[in-house]
C-alpha positions in Angstrom: -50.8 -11.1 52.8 -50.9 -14.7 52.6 -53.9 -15.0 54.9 -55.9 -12.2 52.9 -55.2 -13.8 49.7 -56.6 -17.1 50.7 -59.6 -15.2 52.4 -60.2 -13.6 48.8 -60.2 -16.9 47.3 -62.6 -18.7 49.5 -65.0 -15.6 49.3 -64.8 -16.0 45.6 -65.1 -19.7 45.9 -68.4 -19.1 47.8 -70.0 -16.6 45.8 -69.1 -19.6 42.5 -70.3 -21.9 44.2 -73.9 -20.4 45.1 -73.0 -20.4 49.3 -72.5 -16.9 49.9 -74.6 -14.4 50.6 -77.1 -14.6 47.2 -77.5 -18.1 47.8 -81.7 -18.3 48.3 -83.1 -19.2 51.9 -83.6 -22.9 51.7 -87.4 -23.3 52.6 -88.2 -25.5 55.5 -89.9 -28.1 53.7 -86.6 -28.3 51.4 -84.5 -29.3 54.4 -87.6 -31.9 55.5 -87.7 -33.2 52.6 -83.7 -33.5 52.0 -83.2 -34.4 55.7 -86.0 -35.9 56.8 -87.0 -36.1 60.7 -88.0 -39.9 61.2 -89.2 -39.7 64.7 -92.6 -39.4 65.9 -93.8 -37.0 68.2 -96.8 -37.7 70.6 -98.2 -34.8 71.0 -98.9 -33.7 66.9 -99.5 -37.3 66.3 -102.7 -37.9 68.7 -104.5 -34.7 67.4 -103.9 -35.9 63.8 -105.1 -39.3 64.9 -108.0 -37.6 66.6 -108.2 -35.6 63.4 -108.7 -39.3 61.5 -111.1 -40.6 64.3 -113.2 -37.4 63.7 -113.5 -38.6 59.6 -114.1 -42.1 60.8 -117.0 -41.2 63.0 -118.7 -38.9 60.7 -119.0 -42.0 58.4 -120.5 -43.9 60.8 -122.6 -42.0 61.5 -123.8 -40.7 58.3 -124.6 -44.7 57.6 -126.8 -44.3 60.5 -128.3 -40.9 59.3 -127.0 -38.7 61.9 -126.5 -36.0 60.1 -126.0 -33.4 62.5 -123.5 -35.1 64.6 -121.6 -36.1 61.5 -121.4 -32.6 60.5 -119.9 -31.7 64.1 -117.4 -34.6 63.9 -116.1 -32.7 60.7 -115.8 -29.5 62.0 -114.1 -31.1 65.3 -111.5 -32.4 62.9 -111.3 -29.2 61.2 -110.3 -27.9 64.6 -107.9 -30.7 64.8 -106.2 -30.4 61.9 -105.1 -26.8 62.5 -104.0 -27.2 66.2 -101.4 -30.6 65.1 -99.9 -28.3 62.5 -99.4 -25.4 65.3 -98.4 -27.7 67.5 -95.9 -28.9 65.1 -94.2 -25.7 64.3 -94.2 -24.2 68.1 -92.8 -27.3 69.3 -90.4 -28.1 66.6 -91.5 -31.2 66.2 -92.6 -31.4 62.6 -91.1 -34.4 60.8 -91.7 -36.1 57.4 -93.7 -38.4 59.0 -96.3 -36.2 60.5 -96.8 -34.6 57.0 -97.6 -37.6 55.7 -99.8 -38.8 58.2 -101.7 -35.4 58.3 -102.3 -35.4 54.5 -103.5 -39.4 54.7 -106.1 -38.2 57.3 -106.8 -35.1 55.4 -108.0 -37.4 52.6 -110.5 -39.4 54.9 -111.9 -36.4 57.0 -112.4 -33.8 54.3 -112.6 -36.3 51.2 -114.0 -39.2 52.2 -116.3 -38.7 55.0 -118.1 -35.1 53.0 -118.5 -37.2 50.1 -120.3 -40.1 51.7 -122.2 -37.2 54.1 -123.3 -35.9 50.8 -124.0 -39.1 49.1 -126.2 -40.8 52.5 -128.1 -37.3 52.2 -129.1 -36.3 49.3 -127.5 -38.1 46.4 -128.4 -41.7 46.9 -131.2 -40.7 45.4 -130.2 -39.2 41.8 -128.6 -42.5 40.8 -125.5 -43.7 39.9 -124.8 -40.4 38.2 -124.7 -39.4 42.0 -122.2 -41.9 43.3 -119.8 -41.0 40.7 -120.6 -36.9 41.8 -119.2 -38.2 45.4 -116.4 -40.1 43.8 -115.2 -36.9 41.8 -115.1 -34.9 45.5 -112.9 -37.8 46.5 -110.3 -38.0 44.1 -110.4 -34.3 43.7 -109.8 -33.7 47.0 -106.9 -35.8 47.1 -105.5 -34.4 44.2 -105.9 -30.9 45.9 -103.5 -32.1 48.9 -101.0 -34.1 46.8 -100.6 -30.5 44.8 -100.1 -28.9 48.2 -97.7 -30.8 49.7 -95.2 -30.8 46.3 -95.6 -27.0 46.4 -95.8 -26.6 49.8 -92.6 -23.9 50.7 -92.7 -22.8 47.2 -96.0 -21.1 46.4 -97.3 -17.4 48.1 -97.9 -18.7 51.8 -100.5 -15.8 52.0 -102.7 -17.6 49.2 -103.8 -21.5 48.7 -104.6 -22.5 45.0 -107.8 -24.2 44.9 -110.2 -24.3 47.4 -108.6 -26.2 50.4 -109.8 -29.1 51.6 -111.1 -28.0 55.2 -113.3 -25.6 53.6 -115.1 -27.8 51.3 -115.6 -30.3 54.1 -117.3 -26.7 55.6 -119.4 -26.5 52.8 -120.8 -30.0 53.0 -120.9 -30.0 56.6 -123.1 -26.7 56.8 -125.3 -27.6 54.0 -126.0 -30.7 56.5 -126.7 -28.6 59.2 -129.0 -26.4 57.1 -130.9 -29.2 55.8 -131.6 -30.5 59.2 -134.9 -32.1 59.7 -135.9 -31.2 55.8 -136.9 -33.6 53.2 -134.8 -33.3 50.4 -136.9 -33.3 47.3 -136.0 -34.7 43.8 -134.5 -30.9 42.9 -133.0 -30.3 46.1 -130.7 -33.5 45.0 -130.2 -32.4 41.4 -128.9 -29.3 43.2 -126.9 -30.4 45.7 -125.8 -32.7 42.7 -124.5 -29.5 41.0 -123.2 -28.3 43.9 -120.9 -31.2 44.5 -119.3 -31.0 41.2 -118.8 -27.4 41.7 -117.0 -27.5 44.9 -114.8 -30.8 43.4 -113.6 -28.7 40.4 -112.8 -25.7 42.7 -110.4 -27.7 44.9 -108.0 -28.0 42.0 -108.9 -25.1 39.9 -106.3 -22.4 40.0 -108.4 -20.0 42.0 -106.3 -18.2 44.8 -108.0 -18.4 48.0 -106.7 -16.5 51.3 -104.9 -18.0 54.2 -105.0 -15.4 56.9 -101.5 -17.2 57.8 -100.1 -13.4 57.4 -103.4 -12.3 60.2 -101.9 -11.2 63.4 -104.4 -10.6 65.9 -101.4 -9.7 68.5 -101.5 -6.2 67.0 -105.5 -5.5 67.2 -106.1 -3.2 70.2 -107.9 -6.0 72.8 -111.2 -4.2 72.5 -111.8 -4.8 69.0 -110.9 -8.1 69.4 -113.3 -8.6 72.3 -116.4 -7.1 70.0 -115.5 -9.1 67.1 -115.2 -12.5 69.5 -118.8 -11.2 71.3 -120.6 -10.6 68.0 -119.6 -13.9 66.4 -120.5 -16.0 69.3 -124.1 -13.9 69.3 -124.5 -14.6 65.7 -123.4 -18.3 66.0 -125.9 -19.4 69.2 -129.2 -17.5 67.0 -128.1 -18.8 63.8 -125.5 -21.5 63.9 -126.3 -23.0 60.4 -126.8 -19.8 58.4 -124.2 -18.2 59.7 -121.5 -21.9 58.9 -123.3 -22.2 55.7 -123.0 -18.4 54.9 -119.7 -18.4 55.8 -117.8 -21.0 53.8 -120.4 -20.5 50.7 -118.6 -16.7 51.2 -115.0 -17.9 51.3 -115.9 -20.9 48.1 -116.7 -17.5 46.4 -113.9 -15.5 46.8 -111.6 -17.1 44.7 -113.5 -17.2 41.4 -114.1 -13.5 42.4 -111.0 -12.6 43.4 -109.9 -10.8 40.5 -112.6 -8.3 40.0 -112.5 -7.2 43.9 -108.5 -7.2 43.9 -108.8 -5.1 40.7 -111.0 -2.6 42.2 -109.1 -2.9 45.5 -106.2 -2.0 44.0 -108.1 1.4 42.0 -109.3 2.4 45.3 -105.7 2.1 47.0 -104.7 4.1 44.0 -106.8 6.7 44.2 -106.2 7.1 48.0 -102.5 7.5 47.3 -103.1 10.2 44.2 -105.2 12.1 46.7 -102.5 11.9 50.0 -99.6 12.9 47.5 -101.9 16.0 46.1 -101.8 17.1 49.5 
């Protein structure tokens, strides 16, 4: 009797106290950020450090007007920058350090090294409105993953807010390819001018833009996979800077855009359902 009553009272205790059962899921980045993990692992740490070489480069050699290999560089640290994170998470190995050092070379590949792509291409030659254009993707950009990693754990994980920083890198870096070989004229710059500015504000607007962290490819039967793979490689080796270009300019999009296609989404999901439960 004893036993049970003290049971009862530490059950109770619990449930006051907010340990029980109903207390929330503590998010991973909660416990990092309470208990930090101070070590630092090799393996995450080189491809984030080959992540910041790749940003590095592509500013070198934007100075030297290599456009082209500048825009690879980019989209080699785009690569980069999702394989330390997976890395990270399969291996356990994710630490407060690493998220730190990821969003510090973040800033430089995607913020830095676009804007100074953009600004050695095209707006160099608008004036010191220009610089200031390039200036604005900077800071925006780091504002964008500053706002991250505070919400990181407690946001939707299926949506980012604002257009992520990889993507806008995309954007510039396509637009590079695209332009390859062309000289820009005096509208062409006013343009990509605009464009800048655009793509700055959208990185921390409000706009919900898709993950595809909830995309399991493990449960498409393996011969859709394999035509999707074969078809994108086809498309990429005829048209390499269309299809980049046309593909990030798509994704920029579909946040300001999302609600009207959600909304009718959601009507044609509707509908669907009124029509199964008629039959």
């Amino acid at each position: 009797m004893g036993s049970a009553a003290v049971g009862g009272a530490e059950v109770r205790r619990r449930h006051q106290s907010g340990d029980g059962a109903r207390h929330p899921r503590r998010r991973r980045w909660q416990e990092l950020r309470e208990h930090p993990r101070r070590g630092i692992f090799l393996l995450p740490s080189l491809l984030t450090t080959g992540n910041l070489f790749c940003g590095f480069l592509a500013i070198v050699l934007s100075a030297q007007a290599r456009f082209v290999e500048a825009a690879v560089a980019v989209f080699v640290g785009m690569v980069l920058d999702i394989l330390d994170g997976k890395v990270a998470r399969l291996t356990q190995t994710t630490t407060q350090f690493g998220v730190e050092f990821d969003s510090l070379a973040d800033v430089v590949s995607f913020c830095v090294a676009p804007a100074f792509m953009l600004y050695a291409l095209a707006l160099s030659r608008a004036g010191r409105v220009a610089w200031l254009g390039a200036f604005l993707f900077v800071i925006c950009g780091a504002l964008r993953l500053a706002r991250f990693n505070v919400h990181q754990g407690v946001t939707d994980r299926r949506y980012f807010v604002g257009l992520p920083t990889p993507a806008a890198a995309g954007v510039v870096a396509s637009t590079a390819l695209l332009l390859e070989g062309v000289e820009i004229t005096r509208w062409q710059a006013a343009a990509i001018s605009v464009g800048t500015v655009v793509v700055a504000l959208l990185m921390v607007s409000t706009f919900r833009y898709y993950s595809f962290k909830e995309v399991d490819f493990a449960r498409r039967k393996p011969s859709q996979v394999l035509v999707l793979v074969v078809l994108g490689v086809l498309i990429v080796a005829t048209h390499p800077q269309w299809f980049l270009f046309s593909l990030f300019s798509l994704y920029l999009l579909s946040g300001p855009t999302r609600p009207v296609w959600a909304r009718r989404l959601d009507q044609v999901q509707a509908i669907e359902k009124g029509t199964r439960d008629a039959h």
